[in-house]
C-alpha positions in Angstrom: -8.9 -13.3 -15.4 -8.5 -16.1 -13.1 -7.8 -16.0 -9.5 -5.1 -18.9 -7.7 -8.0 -20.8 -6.6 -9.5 -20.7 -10.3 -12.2 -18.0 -9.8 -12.6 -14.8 -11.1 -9.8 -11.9 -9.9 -9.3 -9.8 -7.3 -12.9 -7.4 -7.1 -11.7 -4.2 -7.4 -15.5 -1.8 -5.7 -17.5 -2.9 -3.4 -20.3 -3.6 -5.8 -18.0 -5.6 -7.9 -17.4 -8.1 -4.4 -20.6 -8.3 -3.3 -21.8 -10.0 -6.8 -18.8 -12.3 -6.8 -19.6 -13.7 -3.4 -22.3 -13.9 -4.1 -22.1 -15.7 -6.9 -19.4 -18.1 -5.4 -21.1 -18.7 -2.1 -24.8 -17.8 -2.4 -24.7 -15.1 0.4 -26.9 -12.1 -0.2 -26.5 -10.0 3.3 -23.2 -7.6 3.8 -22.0 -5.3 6.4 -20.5 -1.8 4.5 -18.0 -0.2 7.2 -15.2 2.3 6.3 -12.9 -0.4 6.0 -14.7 -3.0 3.2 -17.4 -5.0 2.6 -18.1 -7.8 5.3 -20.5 -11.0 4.3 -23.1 -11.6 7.0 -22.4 -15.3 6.6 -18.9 -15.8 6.8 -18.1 -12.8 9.5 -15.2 -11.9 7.0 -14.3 -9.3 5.0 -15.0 -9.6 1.4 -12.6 -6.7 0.2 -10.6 -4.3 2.2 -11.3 -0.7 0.9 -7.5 1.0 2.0 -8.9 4.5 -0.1 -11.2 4.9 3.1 -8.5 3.8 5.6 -5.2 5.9 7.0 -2.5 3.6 6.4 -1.5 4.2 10.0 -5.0 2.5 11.5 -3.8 -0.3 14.0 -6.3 0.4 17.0 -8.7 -2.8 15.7 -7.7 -6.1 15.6 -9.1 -6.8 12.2 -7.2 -3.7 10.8 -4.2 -4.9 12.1 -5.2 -8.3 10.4 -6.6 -6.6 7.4 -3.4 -3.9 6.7 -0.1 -6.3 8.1 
């Protein structure tokens, strides 16, 4: 399955994401936090995990970012 910019889809575990960046970017290191997976590299978030998250979490600027 094919993504919109011609990658691989949506990763749906965290293991699953980890590979596919780094297979796409080359980045090995990653952050876990309740929220997702975030690349050491980039400083983003390389899937948001909302299982681990109460739909009503708005006190973080990335969740806001991350659930809007």
């Amino acid at each position: 399955m094919e993504g919109l910019r011609g990658g691989v889809g949506m990763p749906t575990s965290r293991e699953q994401a980890r590979k596919q960046h780094t297979v796409q970017t080359g980045h090995e290191q990653f952050s876990e936090t309740i929220y997702g997976v975030i690349c050491a590299a980039c400083h983003n978030y390389i899937l948001v995990d909302k299982t681990n998250d109460p739909p009503t979490c708005r006190e973080h600027e990335t969740c806001r970012q991350a659930y809007s």
